[in-house]
N, C-alpha and C positions, 0 to 999 in steps of 0.2 A: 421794216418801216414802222416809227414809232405811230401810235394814235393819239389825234389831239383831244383834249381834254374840251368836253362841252361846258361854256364856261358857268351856262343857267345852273344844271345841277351842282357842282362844286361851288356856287355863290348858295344857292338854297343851303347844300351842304354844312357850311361856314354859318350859315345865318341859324341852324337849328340846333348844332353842336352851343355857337353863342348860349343861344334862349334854354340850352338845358345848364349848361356852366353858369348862369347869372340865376335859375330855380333848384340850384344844387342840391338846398336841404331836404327839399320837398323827395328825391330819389336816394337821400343818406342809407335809408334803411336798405336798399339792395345792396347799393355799394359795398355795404359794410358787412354784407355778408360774402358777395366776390372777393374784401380782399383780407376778412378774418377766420373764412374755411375754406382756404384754396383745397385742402384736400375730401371736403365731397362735392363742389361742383366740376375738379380738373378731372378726374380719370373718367366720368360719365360724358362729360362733353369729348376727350380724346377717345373713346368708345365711338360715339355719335358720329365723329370727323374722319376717322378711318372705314369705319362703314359707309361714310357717303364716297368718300375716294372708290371704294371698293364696288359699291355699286354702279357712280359713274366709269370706270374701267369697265364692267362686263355688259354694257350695252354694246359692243362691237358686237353682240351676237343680237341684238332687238331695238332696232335705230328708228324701229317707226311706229305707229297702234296698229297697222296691219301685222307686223311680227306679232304684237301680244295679238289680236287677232288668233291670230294662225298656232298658237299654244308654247308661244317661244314665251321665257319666262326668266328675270333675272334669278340667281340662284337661291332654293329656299334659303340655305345657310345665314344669308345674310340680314336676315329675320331676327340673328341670333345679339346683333350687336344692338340696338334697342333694348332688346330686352334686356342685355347683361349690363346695358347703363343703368338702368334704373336699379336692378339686383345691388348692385355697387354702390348706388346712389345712398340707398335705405344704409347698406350695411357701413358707408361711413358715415351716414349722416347720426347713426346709432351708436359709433366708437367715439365723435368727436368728442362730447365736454371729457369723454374718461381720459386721451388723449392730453388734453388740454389741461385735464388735472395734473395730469403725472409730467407733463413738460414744465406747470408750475412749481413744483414740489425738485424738479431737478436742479432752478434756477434759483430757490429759496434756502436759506440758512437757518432752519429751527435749531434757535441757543437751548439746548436745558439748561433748567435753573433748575438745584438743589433744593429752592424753598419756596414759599408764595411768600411774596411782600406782605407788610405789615399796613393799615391803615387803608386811604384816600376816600375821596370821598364820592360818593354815587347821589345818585336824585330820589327823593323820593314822590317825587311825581308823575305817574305813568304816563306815557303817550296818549292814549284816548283821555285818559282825564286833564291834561291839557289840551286839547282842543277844545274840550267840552268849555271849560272854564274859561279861554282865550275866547271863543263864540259867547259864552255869555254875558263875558263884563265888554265885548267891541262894539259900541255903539255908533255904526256906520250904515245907512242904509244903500249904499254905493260902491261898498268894498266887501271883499269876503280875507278869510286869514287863508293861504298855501303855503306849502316846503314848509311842515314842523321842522325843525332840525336840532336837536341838543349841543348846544355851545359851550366853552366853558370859557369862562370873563373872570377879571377879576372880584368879582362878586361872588366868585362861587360859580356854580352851572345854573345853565337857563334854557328856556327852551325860547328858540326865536321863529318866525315867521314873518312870511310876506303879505305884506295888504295887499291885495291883487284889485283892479274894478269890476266890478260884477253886472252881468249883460253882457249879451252879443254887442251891443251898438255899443257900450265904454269901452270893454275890450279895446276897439277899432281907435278910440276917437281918445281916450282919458292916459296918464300913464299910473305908473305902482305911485303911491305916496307914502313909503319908507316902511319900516318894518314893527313888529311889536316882541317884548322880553314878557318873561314867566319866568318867575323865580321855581327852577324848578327841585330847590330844598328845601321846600316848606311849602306845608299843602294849601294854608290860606292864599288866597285869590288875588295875585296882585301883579295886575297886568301893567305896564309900562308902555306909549306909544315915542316911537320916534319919527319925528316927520321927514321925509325927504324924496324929492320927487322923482323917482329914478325913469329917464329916459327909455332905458331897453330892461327888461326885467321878466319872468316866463308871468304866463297867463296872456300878456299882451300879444295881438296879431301881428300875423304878416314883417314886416321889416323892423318891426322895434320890438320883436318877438326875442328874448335873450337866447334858444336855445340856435334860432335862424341869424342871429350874429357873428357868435361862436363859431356856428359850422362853418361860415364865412372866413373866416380864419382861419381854421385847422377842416378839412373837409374828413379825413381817413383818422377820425378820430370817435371814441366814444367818451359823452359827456356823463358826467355823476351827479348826485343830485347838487340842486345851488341851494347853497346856506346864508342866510344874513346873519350880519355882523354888526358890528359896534367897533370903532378903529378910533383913537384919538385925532382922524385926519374925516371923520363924520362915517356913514354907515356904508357898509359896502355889500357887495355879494360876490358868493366865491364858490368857483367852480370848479375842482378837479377834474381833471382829463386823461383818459389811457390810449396809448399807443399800444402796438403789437410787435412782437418781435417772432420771429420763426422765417419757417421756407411753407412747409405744407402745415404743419403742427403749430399755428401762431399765438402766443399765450398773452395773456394782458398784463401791463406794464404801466404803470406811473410817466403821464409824458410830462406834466405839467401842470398848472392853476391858472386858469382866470381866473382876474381879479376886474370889477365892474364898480366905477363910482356911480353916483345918481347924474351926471354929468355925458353920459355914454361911453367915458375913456374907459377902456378895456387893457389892461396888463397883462402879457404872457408872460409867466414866470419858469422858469425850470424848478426841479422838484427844490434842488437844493437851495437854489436861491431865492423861493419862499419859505424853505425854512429858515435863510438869515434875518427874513421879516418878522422882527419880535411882535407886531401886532397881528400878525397871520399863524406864528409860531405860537403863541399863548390860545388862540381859539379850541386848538387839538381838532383843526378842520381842515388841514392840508392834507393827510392819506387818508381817503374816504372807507369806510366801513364797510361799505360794500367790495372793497377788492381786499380789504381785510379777513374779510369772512370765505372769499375765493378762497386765500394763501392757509387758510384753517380748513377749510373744506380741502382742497386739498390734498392735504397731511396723510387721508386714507388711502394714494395711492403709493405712497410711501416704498411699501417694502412690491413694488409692481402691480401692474394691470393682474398677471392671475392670481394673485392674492387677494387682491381687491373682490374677485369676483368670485371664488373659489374657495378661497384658503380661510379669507379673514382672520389668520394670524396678526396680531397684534394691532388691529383695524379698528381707528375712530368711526362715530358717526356726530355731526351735530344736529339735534333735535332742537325744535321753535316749539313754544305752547300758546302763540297766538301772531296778529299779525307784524307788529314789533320785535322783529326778529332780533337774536343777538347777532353781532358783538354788543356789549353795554359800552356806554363810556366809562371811563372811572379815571379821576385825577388822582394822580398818588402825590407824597409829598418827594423834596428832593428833586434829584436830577431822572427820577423817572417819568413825571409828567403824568399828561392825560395817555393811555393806555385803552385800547379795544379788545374788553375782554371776555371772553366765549368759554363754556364748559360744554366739554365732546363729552358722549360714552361712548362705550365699548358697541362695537357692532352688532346688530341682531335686536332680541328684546330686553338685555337687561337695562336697567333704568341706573344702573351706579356710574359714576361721574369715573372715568379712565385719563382725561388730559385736560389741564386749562390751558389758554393758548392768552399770549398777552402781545399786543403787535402796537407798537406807537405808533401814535395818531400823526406824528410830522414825517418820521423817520420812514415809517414802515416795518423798522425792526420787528421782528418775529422772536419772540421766545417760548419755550413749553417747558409746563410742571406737569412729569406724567404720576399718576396717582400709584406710590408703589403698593405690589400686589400684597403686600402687609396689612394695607389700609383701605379700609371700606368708605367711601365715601359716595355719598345721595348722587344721583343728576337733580338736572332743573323741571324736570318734570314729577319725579320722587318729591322735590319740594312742594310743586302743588300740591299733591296729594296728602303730604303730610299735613299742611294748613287746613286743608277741607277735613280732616278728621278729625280737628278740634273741636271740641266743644265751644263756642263763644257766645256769651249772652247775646242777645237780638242779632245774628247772624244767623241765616236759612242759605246755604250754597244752591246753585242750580245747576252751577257748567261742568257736569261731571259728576256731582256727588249724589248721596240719594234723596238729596231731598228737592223741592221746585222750590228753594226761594227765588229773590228778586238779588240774589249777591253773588258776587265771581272774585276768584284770585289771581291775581294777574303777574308777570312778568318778573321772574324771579333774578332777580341782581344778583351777581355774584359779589360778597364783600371778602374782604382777608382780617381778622383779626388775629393779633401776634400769631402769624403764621399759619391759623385754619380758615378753611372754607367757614361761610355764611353767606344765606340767603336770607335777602330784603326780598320781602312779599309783599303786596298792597291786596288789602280787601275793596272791593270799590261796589257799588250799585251797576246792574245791568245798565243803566242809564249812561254811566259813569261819569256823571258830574259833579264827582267827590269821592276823595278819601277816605272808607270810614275809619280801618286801621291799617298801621303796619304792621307788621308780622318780621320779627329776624328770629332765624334759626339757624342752629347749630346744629347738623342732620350728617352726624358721623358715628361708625362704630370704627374701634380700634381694640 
């Protein structure tokens, strides 16, 4: 005899599923861990579910509190299934990114190249000293500047940003009023505003919040950072987006770009068909840097998991010397474009440069120059070091070196001249509201 369904709870039911489907983004963050590590929350939960079958089964011997009373007692044994979810829990939750590495590295193409390119060109304006400079020439008492992101325009590269409104109560009530450009190949100070009032944009609350839009459209996605732009059709903002592919091992993937005018109209584009957009295509903002730097990370699980872990035969590492991590941008000339380019070393403590990794910025292509074992070439951390052991009139180092000045070296660029490595260094004030110099060097033995 079927049972009829009480219609109260199945309307509440419906009415609460609704009120969580229409506040989606606000639960993104679990989701997206149910459905990007199916492999350490499934065997702990099928652990947990066979235990509970197992123990409701062996109540036919203790059906009531008088049995437990009286010293009847479901079986210790089954004590055992808790605890071996959790054991399992830890121990994939501890395999996943290495996992997740070596799925990426199986799905990826690193081209060798015989040579490093020749030329392009790089900023020499470091990330904190644009801010600094962007904050000090933006005379708004009602906006602040978010999302630095390095662009590259026909002008050269630049560093752009969002005017965001500043306050809890703007937030709510104001929207973005358009973005601002830094020339970021020349260190004097010359900020650019563009006005435009963008409707949904991040910083802004609640429903004209860009990132609560977005997920409104793609829910089982993870978003990249958003960049402003400059487009012949007025300014925009663009958002890279990764999808997952796998069964249990799900590794991140290029799904697509929002694309957001000041107007609210939102574009989804596919990967390729933003890069037929020559004004999306020339930014070098369509494959974001951040899963650039995955597909280079990576690389060290290359020759397997126990090598990686054990062997470190032939094992990259990439090392950051502050919070500007690499990849650099760097525009080449030609049909290579702008390029995201990263120097790995060798595993462990040495500090000499083993692999550059060059991944286009539209494409995603991946390429590697690995440094043959003939040739001694610096990391980018060996380049600090070598800057801070110069001598330089009115330069006192502090970050590192032995002395307490008020000065630090920052963010070593990789450049290519006819064929060799160079590092662009910037000396800058702890302050960092200024360039004092630049520093290229050519930090190889052969």
């Amino acid at each position: 005899m079927l049972r009829r369904l009480r219609p109260i709870p199945v309307v509440a039911g419906l009415v609460v599923l609704g009120l969580l489907w229409l506040v989606r983004p606000v639960w993104h963050g679990l989701a997206m861990f149910l459905w990007t590590a199916p492999l350490v929350w499934v065997p702990p939960f099928v652990l947990l579910v066979v235990g509970a079958v197992l123990l409701r089964r062996s109540r036919n011997s203790w059906t009531t509190l008088d049995d437990l009373r009286d010293g009847v007692r479901p079986p210790a044994w089954l004590a055992l299934f808790p605890v071996a979810a959790f054991v399992v829990f830890v121990l994939a939750a501890s395999f996943q990114d290495a996992l997740v590495g070596r799925a990426i590295v199986n799905a990826t193409t690193y081209e060798p190249i015989d040579a490093l390119p020749s030329g392009g060109d790089v900023r020499l304006v470091p990330r904190e000293v644009a801010e600094q400079n962007a904050a000090s020439a933006f005379n708004s008492p009602t906006e602040t500047l978010t999302d630095f992101r390095i662009v590259r325009t026909a002008d050269g590269l630049r560093w752009t940003a969002l005017r965001t409104p500043q306050g809890a109560f703007r937030t709510f009530t104001k929207k973005s009023q358009g973005l601002v450009e830094l020339d970021a190949e020349q260190t004097a100070r010359s900020l650019r505003q563009v006005d435009a009032q963008f409707q949904i944009a991040p910083g802004l609350q609640v429903t004209d919040n860009l990132r609560w839009r977005l997920l409104k459209r793609h829910f089982l996605i993870r978003l990249e950072d958003p960049v402003a732009i400059e487009t012949p059709d007025g300014p925009r903002i663009v958002v890279p987006y990764l999808q997952y592919k796998g069964v249990f091992v799900r590794r991140p993937v290029l799904g697509g770009v929002f694309v957001v005018s000041p107007s609210g109209r939102i574009e989804d584009l596919e990967p390729a068909e933003a890069a037929r957009r020559p004004e999306l295509a020339a930014t070098g903002r369509i494959f974001p840097d951040t899963q650039a730097r995955r597909i280079q990370d990576a690389y060290r699980y290359r020759r397997g998991l126990w090598n990686a872990w054990f062997v470190h035969e032939d094992q990259t590492q990439i090392t950051d010397t502050e919070a500007n991590r690499q990849p650099y941008l760097i525009d080449f000339p030609g049909e290579l474009g702008p390029q995201w380019v990263t120097v790995a070393e060798p595993y462990g403590r040495a500090s000499a440069a083993s692999a550059i990794f060059l991944t286009d910025a539209v494409t995603g292509r991946t390429r590697i120059w690995r440094v043959p074992r003939t040739t001694s070439l610096s990391g980018n951390r060996r380049a600090l070091q070598a800057v801070r052991a110069v001598s330089i009139p009115g330069i006192d180092f502090g970050d590192g070196g032995a002395g307490s000045g008020n000065f630090k070296v920052v963010e070593p660029r990789p450049v290519f001249v006819h064929g060799r490595l160079v590092y662009l260094t910037s000396i800058i004030p702890t302050s960092a509201n200024a360039v004092s110099k630049t520093v290229v060097g050519m930090i190889d033995v052969r």
